[in-house]
Backbone as ProteinMPNN parsed JSONL, in Angstrom:
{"seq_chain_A": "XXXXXXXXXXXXXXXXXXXXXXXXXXXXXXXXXXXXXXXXXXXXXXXXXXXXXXXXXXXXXXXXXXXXXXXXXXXXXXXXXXXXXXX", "coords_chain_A": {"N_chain_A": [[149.378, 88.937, 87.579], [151.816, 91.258, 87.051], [153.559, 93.142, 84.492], [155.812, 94.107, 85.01], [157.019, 91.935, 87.296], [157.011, 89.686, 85.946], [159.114, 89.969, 84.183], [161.07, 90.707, 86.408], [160.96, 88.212, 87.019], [161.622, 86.188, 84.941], [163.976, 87.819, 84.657], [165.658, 86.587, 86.595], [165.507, 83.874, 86.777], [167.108, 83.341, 84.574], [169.257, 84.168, 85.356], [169.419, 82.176, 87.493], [170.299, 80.047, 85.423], [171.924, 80.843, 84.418], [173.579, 80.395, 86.073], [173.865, 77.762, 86.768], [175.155, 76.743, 84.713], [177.412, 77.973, 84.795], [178.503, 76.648, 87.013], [178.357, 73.43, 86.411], [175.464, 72.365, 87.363], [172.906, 71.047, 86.903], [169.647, 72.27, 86.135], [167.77, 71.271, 86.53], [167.696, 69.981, 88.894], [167.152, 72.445, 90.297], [165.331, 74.78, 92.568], [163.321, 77.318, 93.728], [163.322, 78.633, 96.809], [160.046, 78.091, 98.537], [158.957, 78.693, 96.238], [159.333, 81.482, 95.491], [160.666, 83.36, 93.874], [163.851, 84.776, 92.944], [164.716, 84.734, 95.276], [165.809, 82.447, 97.62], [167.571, 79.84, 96.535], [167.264, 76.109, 95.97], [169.77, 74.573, 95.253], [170.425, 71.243, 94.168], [172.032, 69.657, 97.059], [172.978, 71.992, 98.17], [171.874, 76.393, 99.043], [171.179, 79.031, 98.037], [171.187, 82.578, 97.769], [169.688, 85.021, 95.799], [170.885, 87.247, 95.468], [173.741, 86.443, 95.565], [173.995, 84.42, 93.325], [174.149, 86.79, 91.808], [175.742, 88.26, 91.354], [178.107, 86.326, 90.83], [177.469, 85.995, 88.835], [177.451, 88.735, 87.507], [180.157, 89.631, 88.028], [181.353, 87.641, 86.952], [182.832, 85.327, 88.492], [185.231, 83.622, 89.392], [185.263, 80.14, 88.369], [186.151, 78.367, 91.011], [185.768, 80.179, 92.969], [183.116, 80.777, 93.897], [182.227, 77.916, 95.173], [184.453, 77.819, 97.334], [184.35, 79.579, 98.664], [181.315, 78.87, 99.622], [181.965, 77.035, 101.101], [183.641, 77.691, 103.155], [181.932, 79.645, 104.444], [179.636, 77.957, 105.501], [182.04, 76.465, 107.332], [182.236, 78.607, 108.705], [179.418, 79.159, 109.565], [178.966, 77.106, 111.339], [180.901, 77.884, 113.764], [179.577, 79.333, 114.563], [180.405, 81.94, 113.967], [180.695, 85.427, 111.984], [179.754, 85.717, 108.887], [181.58, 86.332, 105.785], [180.145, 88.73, 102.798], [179.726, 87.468, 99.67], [181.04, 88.872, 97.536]], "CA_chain_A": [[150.769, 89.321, 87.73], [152.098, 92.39, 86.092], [154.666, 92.729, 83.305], [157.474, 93.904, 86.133], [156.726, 91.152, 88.517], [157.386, 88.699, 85.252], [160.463, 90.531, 84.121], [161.828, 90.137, 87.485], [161.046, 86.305, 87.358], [162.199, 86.021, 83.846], [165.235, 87.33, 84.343], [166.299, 85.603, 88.196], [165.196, 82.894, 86.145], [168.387, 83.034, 83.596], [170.611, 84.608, 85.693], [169.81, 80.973, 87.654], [170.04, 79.173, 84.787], [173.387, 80.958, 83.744], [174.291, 79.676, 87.5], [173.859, 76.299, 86.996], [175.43, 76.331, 83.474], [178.758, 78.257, 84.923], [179.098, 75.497, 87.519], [178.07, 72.283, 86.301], [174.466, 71.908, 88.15], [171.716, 70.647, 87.012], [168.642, 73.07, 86.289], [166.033, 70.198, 87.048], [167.89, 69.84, 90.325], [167.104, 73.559, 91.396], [163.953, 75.223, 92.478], [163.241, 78.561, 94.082], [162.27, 77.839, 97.643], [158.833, 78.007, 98.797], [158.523, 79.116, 94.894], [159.431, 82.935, 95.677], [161.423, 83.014, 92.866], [164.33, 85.907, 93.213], [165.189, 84.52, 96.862], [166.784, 81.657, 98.043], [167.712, 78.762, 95.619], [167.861, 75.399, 96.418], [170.458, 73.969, 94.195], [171.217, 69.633, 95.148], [172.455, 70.288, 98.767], [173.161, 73.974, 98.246], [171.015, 77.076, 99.182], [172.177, 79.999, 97.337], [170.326, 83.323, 97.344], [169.957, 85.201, 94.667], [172.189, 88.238, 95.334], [174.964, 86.197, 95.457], [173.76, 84.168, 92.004], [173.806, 87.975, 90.583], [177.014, 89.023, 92.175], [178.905, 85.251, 90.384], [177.51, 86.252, 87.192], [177.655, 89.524, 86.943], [181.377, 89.873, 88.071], [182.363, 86.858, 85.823], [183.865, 85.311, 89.238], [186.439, 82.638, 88.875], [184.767, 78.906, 88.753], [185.753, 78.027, 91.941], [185.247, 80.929, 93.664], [182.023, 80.101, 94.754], [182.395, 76.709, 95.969], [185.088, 77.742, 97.889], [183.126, 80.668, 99.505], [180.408, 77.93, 100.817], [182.389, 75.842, 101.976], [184.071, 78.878, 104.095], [180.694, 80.205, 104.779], [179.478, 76.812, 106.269], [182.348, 76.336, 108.443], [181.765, 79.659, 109.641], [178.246, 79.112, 110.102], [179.504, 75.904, 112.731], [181.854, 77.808, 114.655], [178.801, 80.626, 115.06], [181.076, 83.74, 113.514], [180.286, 86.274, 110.889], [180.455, 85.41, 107.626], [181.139, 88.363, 104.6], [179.358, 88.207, 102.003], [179.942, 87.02, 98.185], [181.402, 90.477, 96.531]], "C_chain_A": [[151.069, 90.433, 86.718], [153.185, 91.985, 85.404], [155.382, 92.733, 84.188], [157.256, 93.393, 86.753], [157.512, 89.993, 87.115], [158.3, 88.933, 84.332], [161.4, 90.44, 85.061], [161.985, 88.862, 87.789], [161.603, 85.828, 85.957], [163.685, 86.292, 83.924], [166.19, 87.227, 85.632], [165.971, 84.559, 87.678], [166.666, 82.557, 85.146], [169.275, 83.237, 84.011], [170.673, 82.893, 87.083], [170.105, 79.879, 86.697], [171.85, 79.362, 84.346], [174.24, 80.343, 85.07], [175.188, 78.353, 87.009], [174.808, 76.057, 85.882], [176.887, 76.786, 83.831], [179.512, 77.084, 86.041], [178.711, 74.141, 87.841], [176.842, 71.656, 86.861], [173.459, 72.146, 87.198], [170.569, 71.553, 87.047], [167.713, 72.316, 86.534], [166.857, 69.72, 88.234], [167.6, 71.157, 91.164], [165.619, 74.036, 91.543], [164.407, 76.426, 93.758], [162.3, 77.821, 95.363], [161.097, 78.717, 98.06], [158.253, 78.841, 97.514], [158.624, 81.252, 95.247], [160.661, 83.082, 94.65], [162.132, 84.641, 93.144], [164.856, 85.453, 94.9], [166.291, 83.491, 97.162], [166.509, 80.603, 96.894], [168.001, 77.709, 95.398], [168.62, 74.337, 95.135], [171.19, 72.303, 94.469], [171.241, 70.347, 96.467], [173.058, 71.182, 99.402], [171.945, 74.832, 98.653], [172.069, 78.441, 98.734], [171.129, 81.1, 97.403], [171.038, 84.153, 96.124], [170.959, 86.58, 94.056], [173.376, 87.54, 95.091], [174.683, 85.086, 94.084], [174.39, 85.503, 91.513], [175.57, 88.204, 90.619], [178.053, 87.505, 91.119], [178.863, 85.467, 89.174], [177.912, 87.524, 86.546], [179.198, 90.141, 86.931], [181.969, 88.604, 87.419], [183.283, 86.061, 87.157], [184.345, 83.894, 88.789], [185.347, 81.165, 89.176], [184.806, 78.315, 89.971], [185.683, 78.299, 93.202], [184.489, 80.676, 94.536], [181.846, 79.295, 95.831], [183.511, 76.853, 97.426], [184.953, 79.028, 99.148], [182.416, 80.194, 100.646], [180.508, 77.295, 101.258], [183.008, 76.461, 103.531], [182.625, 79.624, 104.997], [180.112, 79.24, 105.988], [180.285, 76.148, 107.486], [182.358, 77.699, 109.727], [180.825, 79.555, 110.769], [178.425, 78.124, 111.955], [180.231, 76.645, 113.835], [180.761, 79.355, 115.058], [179.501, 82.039, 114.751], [180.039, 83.805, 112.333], [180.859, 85.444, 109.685], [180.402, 86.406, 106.825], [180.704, 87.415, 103.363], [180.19, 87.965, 100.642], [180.163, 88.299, 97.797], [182.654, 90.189, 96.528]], "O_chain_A": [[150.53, 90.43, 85.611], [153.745, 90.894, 85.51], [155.849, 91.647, 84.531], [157.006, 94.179, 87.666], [158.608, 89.515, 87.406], [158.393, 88.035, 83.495], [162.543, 90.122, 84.732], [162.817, 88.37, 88.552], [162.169, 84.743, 86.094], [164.545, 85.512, 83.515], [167.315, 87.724, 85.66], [166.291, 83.775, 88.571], [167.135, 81.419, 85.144], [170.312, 82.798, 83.516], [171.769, 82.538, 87.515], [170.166, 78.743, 87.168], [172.697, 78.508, 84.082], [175.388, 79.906, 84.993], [176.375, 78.044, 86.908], [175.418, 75.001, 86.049], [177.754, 76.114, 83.272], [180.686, 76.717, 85.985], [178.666, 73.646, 88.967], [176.903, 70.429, 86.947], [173.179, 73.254, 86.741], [170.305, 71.776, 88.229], [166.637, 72.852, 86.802], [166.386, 68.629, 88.554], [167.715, 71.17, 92.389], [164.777, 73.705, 90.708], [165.417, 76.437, 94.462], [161.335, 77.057, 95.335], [161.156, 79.942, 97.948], [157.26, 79.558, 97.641], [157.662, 82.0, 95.077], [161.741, 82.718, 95.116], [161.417, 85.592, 93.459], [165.476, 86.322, 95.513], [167.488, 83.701, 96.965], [165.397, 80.502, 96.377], [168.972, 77.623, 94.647], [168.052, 73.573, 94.354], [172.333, 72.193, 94.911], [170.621, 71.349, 96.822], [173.508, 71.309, 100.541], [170.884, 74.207, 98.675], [173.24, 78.702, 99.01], [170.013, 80.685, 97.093], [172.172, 84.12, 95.645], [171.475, 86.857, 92.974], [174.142, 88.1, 94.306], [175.847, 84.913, 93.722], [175.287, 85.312, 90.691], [176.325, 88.258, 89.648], [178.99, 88.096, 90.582], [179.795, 85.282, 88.392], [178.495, 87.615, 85.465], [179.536, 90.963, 86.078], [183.198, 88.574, 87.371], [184.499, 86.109, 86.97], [183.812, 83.216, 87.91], [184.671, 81.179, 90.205], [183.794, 77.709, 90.322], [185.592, 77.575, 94.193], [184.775, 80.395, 95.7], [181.491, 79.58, 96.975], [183.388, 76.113, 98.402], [185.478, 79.135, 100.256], [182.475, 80.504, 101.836], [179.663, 76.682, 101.91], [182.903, 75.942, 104.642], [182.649, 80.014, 106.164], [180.095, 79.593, 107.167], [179.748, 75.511, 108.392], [182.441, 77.741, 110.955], [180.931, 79.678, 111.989], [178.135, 78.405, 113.118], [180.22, 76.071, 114.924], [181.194, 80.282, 115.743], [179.133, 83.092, 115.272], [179.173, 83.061, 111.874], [181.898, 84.801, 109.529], [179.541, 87.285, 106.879], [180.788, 86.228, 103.049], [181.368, 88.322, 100.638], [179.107, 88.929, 97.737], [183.457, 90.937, 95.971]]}, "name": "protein", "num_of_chains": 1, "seq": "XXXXXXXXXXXXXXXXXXXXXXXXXXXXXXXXXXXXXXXXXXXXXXXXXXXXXXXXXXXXXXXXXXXXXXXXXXXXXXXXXXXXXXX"}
């Protein structure tokens, strides 16, 4: 593995860690699925990718922002519309 391959996993690595720590989850409940670390993130009975991790941290968004995003997102998903994204 090269240095920028483990700079990119180092720091999708904290910017999940600063996730979990801005809304109460558990870092030994999450794992990077099928270990592609930088992708999707399965957090308890969440899936979060990691743009929208970057996008929560790096705009400082409101605590329950988020949650209230995937919960919107999810009934989306059910009724088969578009959903917009986390920005």
């Amino acid at each position: 593995m090269t240095q920028l391959q483990k700079n990119y996993e180092n720091a999708c690595n904290a910017y999940l860690k600063a996730f979990c720590l801005k809304h109460d989850f558990y870092l030994d409940n999450c794992f990077w699925v099928a270990d592609q670390v930088g992708t999707i993130c399965a957090i308890g009975d969440s899936f979060v990718d990691m743009e929208t991790i970057r996008i929560d941290i790096d705009r400082d968004a409101p605590i329950n922002e988020w949650m209230k995003w995937y919960d919107y997102s999810l009934r989306l998903g059910m009724l088969d519309a578009p959903c917009p994204n986390y920005a």
